[in-house]
C-alpha positions in Angstrom: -18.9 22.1 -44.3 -19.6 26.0 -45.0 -16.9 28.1 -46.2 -15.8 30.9 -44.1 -12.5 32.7 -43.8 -10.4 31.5 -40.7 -9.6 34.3 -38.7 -7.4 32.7 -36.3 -4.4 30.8 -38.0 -1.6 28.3 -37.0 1.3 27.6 -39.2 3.2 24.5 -38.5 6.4 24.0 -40.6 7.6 20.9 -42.3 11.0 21.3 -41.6 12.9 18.3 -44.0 10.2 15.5 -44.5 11.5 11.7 -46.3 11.3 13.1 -49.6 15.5 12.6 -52.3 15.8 16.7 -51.3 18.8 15.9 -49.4 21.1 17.0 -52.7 18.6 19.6 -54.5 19.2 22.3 -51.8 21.6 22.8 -49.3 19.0 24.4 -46.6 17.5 20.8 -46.5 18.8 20.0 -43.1 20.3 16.4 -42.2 21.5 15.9 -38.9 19.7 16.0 -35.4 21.3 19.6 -34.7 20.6 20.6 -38.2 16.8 19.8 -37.9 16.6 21.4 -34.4 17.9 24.4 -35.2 16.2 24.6 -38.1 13.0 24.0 -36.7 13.3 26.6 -33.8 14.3 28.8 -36.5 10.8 28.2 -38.1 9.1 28.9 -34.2 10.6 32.1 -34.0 9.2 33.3 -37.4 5.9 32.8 -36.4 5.4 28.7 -36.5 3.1 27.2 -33.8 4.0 23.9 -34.7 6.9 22.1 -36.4 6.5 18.9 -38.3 9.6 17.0 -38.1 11.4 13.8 -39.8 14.9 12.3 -38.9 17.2 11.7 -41.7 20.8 10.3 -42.0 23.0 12.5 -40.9 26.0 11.0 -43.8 23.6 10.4 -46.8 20.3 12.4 -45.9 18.3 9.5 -46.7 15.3 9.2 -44.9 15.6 7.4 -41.1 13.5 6.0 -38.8 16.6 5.5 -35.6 14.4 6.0 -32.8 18.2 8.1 -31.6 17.9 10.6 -33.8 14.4 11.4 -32.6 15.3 11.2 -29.2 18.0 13.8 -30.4 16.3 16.2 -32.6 12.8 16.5 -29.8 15.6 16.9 -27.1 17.4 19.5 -28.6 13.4 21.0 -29.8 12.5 21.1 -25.8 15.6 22.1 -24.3 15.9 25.5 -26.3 14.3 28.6 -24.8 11.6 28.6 -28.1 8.5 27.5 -27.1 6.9 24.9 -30.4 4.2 22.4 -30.2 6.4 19.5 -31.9 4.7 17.0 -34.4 6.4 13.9 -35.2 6.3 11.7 -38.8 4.5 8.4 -37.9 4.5 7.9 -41.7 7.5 6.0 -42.1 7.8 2.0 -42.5 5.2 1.7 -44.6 7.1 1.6 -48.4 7.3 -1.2 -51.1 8.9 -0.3 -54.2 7.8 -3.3 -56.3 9.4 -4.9 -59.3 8.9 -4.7 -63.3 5.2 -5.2 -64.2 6.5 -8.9 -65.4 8.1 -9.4 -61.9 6.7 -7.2 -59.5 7.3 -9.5 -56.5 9.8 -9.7 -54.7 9.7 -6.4 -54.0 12.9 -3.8 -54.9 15.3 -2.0 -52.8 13.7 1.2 -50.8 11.3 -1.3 -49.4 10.6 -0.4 -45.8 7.7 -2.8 -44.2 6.9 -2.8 -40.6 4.8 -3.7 -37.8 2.7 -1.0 -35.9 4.5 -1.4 -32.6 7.8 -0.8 -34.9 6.4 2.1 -36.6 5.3 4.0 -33.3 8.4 3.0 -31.4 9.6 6.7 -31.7 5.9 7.9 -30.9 6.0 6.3 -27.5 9.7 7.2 -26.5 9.6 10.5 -27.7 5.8 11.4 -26.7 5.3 14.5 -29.0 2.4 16.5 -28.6 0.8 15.7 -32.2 2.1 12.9 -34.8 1.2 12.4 -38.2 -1.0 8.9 -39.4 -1.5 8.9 -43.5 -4.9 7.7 -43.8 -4.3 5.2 -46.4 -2.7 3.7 -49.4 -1.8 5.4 -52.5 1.1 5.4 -55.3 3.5 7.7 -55.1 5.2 9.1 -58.6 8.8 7.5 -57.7 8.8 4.0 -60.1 6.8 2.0 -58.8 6.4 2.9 -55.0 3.4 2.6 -52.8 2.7 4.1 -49.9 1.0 1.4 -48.1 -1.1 2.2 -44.5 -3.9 -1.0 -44.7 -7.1 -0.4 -42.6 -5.6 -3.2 -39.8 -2.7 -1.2 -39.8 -4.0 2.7 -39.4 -6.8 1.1 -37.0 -3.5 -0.4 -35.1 -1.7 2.9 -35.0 -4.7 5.0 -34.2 -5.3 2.6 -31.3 -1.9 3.4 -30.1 -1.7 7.0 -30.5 -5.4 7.5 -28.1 -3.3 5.2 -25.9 -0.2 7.1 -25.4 -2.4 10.4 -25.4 -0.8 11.8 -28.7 -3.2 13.7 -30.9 -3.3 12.1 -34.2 -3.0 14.5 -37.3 -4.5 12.5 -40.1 -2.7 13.2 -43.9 -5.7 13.0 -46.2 -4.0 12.8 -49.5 -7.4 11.8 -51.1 -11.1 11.8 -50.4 -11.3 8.6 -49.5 -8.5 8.9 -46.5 -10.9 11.3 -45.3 -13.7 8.9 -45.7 -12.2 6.1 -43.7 -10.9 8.7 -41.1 -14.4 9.5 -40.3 -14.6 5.5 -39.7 -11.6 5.7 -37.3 -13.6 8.6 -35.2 -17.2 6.6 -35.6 -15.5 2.9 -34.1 -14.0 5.1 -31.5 -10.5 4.3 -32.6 -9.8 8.0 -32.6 -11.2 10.6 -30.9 -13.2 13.5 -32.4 -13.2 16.4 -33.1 -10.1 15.3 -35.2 -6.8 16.8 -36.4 -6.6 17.1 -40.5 -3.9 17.7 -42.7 -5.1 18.3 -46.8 -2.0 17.0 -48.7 -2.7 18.7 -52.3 -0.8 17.9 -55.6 1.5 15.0 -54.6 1.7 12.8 -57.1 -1.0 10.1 -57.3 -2.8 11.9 -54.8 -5.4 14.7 -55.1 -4.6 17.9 -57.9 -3.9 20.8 -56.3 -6.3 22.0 -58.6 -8.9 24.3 -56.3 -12.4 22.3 -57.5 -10.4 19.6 -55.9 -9.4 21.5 -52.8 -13.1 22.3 -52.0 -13.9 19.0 -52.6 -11.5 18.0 -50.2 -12.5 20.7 -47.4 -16.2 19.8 -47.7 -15.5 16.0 -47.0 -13.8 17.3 -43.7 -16.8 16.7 -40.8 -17.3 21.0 -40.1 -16.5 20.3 -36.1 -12.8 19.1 -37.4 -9.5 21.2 -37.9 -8.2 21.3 -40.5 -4.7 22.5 -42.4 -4.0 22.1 -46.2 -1.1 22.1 -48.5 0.7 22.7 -51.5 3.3 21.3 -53.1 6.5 23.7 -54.7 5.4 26.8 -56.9 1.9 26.5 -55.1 2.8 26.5 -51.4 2.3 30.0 -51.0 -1.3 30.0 -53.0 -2.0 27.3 -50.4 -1.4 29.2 -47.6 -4.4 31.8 -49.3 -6.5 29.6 -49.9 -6.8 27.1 -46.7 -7.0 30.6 -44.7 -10.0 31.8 -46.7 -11.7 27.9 -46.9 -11.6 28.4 -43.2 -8.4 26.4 -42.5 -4.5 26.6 -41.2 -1.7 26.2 -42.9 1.8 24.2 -43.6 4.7 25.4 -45.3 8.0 24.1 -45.2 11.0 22.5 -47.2 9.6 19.2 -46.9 6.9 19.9 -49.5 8.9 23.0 -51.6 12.2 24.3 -51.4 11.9 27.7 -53.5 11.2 31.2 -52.1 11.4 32.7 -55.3 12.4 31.6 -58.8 16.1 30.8 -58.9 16.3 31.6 -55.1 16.5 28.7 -52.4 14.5 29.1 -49.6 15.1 28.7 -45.6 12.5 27.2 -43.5 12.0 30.4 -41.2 11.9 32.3 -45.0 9.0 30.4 -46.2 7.2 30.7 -42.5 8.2 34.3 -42.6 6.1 35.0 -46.0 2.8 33.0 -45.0 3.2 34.9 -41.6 3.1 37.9 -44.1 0.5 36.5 -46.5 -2.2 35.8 -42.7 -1.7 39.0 -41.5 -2.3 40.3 -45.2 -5.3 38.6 -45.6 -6.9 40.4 -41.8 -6.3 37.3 -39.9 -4.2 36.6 -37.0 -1.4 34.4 -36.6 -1.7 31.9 -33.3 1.0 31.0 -31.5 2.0 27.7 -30.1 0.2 28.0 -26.3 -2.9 29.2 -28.1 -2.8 26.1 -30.8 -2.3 23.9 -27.6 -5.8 25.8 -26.1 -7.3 24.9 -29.3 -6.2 21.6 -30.0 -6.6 20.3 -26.5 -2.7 19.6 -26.2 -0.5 18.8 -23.5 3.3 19.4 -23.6 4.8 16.5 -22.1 8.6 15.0 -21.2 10.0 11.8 -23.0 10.2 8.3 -21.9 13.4 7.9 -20.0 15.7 5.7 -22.3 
């Protein structure tokens, strides 16, 4: 696809994500109220969209209690902020295998599920956009993979056109995007589609910007598209998916610094790309306009 500088720009904030942050910053919020408030806090500084994940609220280990969903998208849509709310269907899909020698059966921080399981949240909570990884890939934690088969995603996808929730697909690698595009051509998701470039996560694609454009010109040019980058980079992310004619994510899911030696806030970090947009002659959407865009439709919960 041409490159041309997006003029209009939504920011959606990844307010804690599944990542061991829990203990690295004290912003990284844990419980339901935490999250919510954490996340309107984020819509008020300018983000259209908020990309949220449960965690425990004891530990801060990464959850997938359909509960604390129900919780933290209740307590999202009864405040007076108004926030297109994207939920995680990324979770469930973890082996940790064993030593090289041994590998099966596989470790502990294996979490293996069936599609119906993994979308249980999906259906009950019925946010406006969730989140399906377009495929498998190793992750730099031991010996970890991050597994989405094509039976699965084609399962998920099929789920998410039937509940009427628009599917952002996480492209941490060319190929993702190549078998997305097969999702769109069988019909099990519908075009134009929803993209989110995942750049520098360890064994995914380099945040390097050769690799970035590679990226962006795999993404079909009547798509959306958002990118990504991981801690120190975030902010030169925000830059340069504006000017490759893209939106942006920030959040502390994928970096927790505003500045060196200085821990950052969600609404902080949504503050500065605001800044960095408006900067750059662009402006900054907000969440009816994204639904206008995206074809959305804000929508109640299942009744438990």
């Amino acid at each position: 696809m041409p490159l041309a500088m997006n003029r209009e720009v939504f920011i959606t904030c990844a307010v804690t994500g599944s990542g061991a942050t829990q203990d690295r910053s004290p912003h990284v919020p844990r419980s339901p109220e935490q999250i919510a408030d954490s996340a309107i806090a984020a819509a008020r500084a300018g983000a259209a969209v908020v990309h949220c994940h449960v965690r425990d609220p004891e530990t801060g280990a990464p959850s997938r209690r359909l509960d604390l969903y129900r919780e933290v998208t209740e307590r999202i849509r009864d405040s007076e902020v108004d926030v297109v709310l994207n939920l995680t269907a990324g979770m469930g899909g973890d082996i940790v295998f064993g030593p090289p020698e041994r590998p099966m059966p596989p470790g502990p921080g294996t979490d293996m599920a069936g599609a119906g399981e993994r979308m249980a949240h999906i259906a009950a909570c019925l946010p406006e956009i969730c989140t399906l990884d377009c495929g498998t890939m190793n992750f730099a934690e031991a010996d970890y993979v991050m597994t989405n088969t094509p039976g699965m995603l084609r399962a998920m996808g099929a789920m998410m056109t039937e509940l009427g929730v628009r599917p952002e697909i996480e492209a941490f690698d060319t190929g993702h995007l190549w078998f997305a595009r097969r999702l769109v051509e069988e019909g099990v998701l519908r075009g134009p589609a929803l993209v989110q470039l995942c750049m520098g996560v360890p064994w995914g694609a380099p945040d390097d910007l050769p690799t970035f454009l590679a990226m962006v010109q795999n993404v079909p040019p009547d798509w959306c598209f958002s990118a990504f980058g991981l801690g120190r980079n975030q902010m030169a992310y925000v830059a340069a998916s504006v000017l490759a004619g893209g939106n942006v994510r920030v959040g502390l899911e994928d970096n927790l610094w505003l500045a060196k030696g200085q821990l950052a806030q969600n609404e902080q970090l949504v503050e500065r790309a605001v800044g960095l947009v408006e900067a750059m002659g662009a402006r900054v959407l907000g969440p009816e306009e994204v639904r206008l865009k995206l074809g959305l439709h804000k929508r109640a919960p299942v009744p438990a």
